[in-house]
Structure formats: C-alpha cells, structure tokens
N, C-alpha and C positions, 0 to 999 in steps of 0.2 A: 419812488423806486426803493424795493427793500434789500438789493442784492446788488453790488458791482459789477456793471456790464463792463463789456471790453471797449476799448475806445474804437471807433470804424477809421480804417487806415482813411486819409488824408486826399486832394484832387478831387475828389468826386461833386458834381451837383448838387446843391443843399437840395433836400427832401429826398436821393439819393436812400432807396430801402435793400439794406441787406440782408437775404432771408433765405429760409429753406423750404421745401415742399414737402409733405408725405399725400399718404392713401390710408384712407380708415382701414383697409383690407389687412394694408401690410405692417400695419404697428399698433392697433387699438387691442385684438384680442379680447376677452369676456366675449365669445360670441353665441355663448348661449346664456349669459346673463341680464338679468334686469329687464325681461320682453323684447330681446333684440331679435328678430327672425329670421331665418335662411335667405342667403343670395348665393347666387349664382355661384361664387368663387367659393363657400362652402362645399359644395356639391362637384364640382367643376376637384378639386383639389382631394380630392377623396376618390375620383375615379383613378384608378390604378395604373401605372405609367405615363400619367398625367405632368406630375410633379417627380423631378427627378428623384430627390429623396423621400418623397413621401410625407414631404413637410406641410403643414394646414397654416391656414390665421389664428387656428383656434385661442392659443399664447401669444404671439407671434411677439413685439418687445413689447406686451402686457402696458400699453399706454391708457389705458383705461383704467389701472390702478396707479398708476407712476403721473399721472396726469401732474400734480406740483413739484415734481421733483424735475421732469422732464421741462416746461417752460421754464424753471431755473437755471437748466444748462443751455437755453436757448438764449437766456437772456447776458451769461457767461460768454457766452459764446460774441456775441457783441450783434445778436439780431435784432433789426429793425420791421420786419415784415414774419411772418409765419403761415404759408398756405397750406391749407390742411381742408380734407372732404369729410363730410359728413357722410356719415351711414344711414344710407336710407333705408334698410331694413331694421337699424336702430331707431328712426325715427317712425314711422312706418312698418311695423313687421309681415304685413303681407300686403303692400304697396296701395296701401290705399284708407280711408276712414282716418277718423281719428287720432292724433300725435300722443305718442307713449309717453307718459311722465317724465319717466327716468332717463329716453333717451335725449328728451330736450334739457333734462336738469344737468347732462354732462357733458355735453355743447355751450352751454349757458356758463359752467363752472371754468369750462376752458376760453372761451372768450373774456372772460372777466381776470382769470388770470394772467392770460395775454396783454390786457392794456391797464395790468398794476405795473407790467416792467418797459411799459411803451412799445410793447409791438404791436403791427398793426396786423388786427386778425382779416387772413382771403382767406374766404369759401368756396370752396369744392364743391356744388350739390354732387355730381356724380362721377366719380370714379372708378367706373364699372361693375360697382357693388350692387348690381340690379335685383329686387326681390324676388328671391324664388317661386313666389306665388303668379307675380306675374310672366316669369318665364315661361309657365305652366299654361299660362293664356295667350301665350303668342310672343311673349317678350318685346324686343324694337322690330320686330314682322307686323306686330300688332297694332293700328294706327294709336287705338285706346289707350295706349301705354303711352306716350305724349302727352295726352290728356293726364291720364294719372300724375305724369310728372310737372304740371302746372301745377296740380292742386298739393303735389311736395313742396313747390316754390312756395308757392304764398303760406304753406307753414312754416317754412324755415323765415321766409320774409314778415311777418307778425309777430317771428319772435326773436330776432336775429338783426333787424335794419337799421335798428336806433346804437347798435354798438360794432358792427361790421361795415366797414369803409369797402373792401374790396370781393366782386361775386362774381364764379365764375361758373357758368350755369352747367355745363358740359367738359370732360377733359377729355380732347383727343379723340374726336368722334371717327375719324379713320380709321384709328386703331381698333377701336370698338368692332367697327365693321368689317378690317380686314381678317386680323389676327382672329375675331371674336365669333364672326361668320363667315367670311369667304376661303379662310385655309383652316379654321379650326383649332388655333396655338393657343389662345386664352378662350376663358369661359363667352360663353355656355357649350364653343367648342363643336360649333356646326361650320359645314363645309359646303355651301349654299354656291358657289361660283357666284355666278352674273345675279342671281336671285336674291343674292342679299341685300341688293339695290334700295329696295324697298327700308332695309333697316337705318341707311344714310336719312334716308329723306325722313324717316320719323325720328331722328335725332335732332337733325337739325331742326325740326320742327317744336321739337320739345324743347330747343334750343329758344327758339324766338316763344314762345309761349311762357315761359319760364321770364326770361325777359320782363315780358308783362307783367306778370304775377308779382315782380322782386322791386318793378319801379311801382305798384301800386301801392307797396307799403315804403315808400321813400326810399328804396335803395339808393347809395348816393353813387356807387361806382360799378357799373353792372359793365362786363366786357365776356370776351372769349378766351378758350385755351387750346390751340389748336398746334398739333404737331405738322411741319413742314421739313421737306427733305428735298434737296436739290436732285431733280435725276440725269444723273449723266451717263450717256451714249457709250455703250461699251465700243463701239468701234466709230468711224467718219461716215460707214455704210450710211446709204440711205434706209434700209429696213431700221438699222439700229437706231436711228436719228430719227426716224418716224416713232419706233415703238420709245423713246425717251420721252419725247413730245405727249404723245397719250396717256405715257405711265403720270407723270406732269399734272396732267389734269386730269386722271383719275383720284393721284392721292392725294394732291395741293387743293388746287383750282374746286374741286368738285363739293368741296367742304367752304374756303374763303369766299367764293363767288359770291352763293346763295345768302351770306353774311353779313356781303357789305355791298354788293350790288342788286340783289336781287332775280340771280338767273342764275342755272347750269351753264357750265363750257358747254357751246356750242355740238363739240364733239360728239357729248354723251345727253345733249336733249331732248333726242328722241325719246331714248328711253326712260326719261324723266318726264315725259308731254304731260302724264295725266296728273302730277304734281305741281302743277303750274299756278293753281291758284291758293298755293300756299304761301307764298315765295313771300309775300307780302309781309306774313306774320316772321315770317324767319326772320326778314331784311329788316333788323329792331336799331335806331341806333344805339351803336357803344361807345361804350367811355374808353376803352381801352381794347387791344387787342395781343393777348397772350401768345408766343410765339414759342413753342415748347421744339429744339434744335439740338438731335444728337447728331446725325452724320449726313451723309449724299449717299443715295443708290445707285448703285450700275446696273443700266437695263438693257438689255437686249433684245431681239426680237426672237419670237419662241421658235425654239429648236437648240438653243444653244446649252453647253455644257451643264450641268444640273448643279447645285452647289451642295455638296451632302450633308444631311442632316437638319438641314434648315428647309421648309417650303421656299423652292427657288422657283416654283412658278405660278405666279399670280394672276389669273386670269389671262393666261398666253403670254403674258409680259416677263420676261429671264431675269432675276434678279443674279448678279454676281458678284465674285468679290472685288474690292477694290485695293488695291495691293501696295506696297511704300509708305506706308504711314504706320505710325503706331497703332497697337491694338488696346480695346479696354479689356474685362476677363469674361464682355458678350460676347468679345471678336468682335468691337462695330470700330472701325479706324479715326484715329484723333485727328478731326479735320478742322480746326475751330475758321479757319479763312472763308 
C-alpha cells in the first residue's frame, strides 16, 4: 500500500467490506472520448426539461481523468470494497462487435489501481447506461438486446475475472423498468404502462445470460443488485391492503422471484405465460444477493389524492407520501427500521 488508509472503526466481522458505489453515467465524463459512444442518458439528458438544470454527464466529476487521484481518496477514506459500473457504450460503442481498446485499458487501469490499496473491485455491467445504438433497435422491448448483453459479459469476463472478485450483472432492474418505461422519469423516458412488461423479462433475462457468460470465464463472485421497498397500505381498507399486496409483487417479487426461484408471482403470471421457458436461464445460482434499500412506499388503491409532481400513479396503484419521518433533499423519508 502506497498511501495511509484510515483504520475501519472496530466490532465489526473480520472480512467486513466498507465501500462506496457510483454509476459510470454520474462521474466518469470523457463522453465523447477515446471511442466511447452514445447511451441513452446522453440523449435522455439533452431533451429539454428533462434535467432540472440542464446538467449532462458530459463532465460530470471528470473521473476518467481524476481516475488516481480519486482511488487515493478512497483509500483515505478507509475503503475496503469500491462498486463501480462499467460503461457499456465505453466498452461497446454501439452495443455490439468488438471491445474498444481504450475502453477496456481504463477499466483495466482502474481495477489495478483498486487492488495496489486493497480494495476490492464490484462490477456493475449495467447501470442504465444502455447504448444508443441499440435503443434505436428496440432497446430492453428488444429480446436481442439480452443477447447482445451476454456477449458484453463475456467481454468484460475475459478481461476483467482473474482480478474482480465481486459481479453484478444488472442494477435495479425495476427501476429500469419503471421510472425508465412505465412512467418515463429516467432514460430513454417511454411511458409504456402495462407494456413495458416485456422490458422486465428481457432484463432479467440478460440477467441470467450474463451469469453465464461471467462464470465461464471463472468469475468467482457473480450475485444480484436489486432495489426493494417495503409497501405499505396507506389505510387498514381492504382496497388499500389489496392494492399494497400487488404493488408488493409487482416491484419486489416480480424481479427476486424469477432469481432465485424460478417463476413469476402468481399474481402477474398470466401475463408473463409466454416467458415461461426462460425462467430456467434466469434462475443462475448466486453467490450473493445485493439488496439496494432507500425507503417503503405507501400504496393506495387508485383514486386516491395524487401526489404533485412526482408520478403518483403507477399502473392504477397511488403512490403517497409517508409522513413523520425525516426527509433526504429527494423528499424520500429516513426509515432505516
């Protein structure tokens, strides 16, 4: 080690990793350098009223030039782990063919500098940083784009599995879907309702494919990253306590299931029937399972008060606020219990 880390406060579990995450999107920057190509969030962040201030990744904290400056203050910082995703249109510039030199020699530069100060480098493959090329073809609508993102994996996995301990194929594949397709808040910013169904199941599909691809070149630690939120019944009604229950296993369930059992909730398997003989390839086992946890939603059943300025209504289901608690500066309430 070339740098004095900070000692990691005391009680904890030996092998106990303390670490921080980002997204290629939100702090690499160079994004039109070195053959890096358009994603979605380029494009997405440049539509007009999109972005409150009209701010891009384009800069964004320039960690693509800062790259040893930055694992220095991580290793200051007293970190043992450091999760970070890979740019797939950096590696990839129109989602598919052959891996770009330069994108794999600055994934390579930053893994290597991660474990001169013993941290332990997790991979991101996707972060929602999906290539504009294949937006263009249908995007997660597309089944081929699954496919495309195996043959991501096993580049990042032949060049990336003899020095990355921890891989996490997908992050937050709900999110993806909801905010990303079903109300339109993040890229690429379609507003699909019920129809965006179709973009879950080739996520997760990319999900267990990806899998594959990452244990054939010896991946040692391949798990998930999946956001859960408890939802709770905005009133004892039975409407409300039905639609909590559904909202439940639309945003939970409908993403874990497929993961680690092998099936849809029940709920929603009809309209999943014809995806049935995927399940198999999803259902990969994991070494781990990433539980990505900011608050509980209050759900309603639809009709009830709108909440302004946020989509508060999710496929009939009322999202509301939840009140007594401290706020962060999203307005999402500090519930850590």
């Amino acid at each position: 080690m070339t740098a004095a880390q900070t000692p990691v406060p005391t009680g904890f579990p030996s092998g106990f990793l303390w670490g921080a995450a980002t997204a290629a999107y939100q702090i690499e920057g160079a994004a039109a350098e070195d053959g890096r190509g358009r994603s979605i969030w380029d494009t997405f962040s440049r539509r007009p009223g999109r972005i409150a201030d009209g701010s891009t990744g384009d800069v964004a904290c320039d960690h693509y030039h800062r790259l040893a400056e930055d694992v220095r203050l991580m290793a200051e910082l007293g970190l043992t782990g450091y999760r970070f995703s890979v740019s797939w249109p950096r590696i990839q510039p129109d989602g598919s063919g052959t891996a770009n030199p330069a994108g794999i020699a600055f994934y390579d530069r930053l893994i290597d500098e991660l474990l001169v100060y013993g941290i332990s480098p997790m991979l991101t493959l996707f972060h929602w940083d999906l290539p504009q090329a294949l937006q263009d073809a249908g995007g997660w609508l597309n089944r081929d784009t699954a496919a495309r993102f195996a043959e991501y994996a096993d580049i990042l996995g032949r060049h990336f599995a003899d020095r990355v301990e921890y891989w996490m194929p997908v992050n937050e594949p709900n999110v993806v879907t909801f905010f990303g397709h079903v109300v339109g808040m993040h890229a690429p910013g379609s507003t699909l309702g019920w129809d965006a169904l179709p973009v879950a199941h080739h996520l997760l599909l990319g999900h267990g494919r990806a899998v594959q691809a990452l244990r054939a070149h010896g991946a040692r630690r391949v798990g998930a990253a999946n956001n859960h939120s408890p939802a709770w019944a905005a009133s004892d009604s039975a409407a409300d306590t039905e639609a909590a229950a559904g909202f439940d296993d639309l945003w939970n369930r409908l993403f874990a299931e497929p993961m680690l059992l092998g099936s849809y909730p029940q709920r929603y398997a009809d309209r999943l029937a014809g995806y049935a003989e995927d399940l198999p390839t999803i259902r990969q086992p994991l070494d781990f399972y990433g539980l990505n946890y900011y608050n509980p939603i209050r759900i309603a059943a639809g009709g009830s008060e709108p909440v302004p300025d946020s989509p508060s209504n999710w496929l009939g289901f009322q999202r509301l606020p939840i009140t007594g608690y401290p706020l962060t500066d999203f307005d999402w309430p500090v519930i850590p219990a």
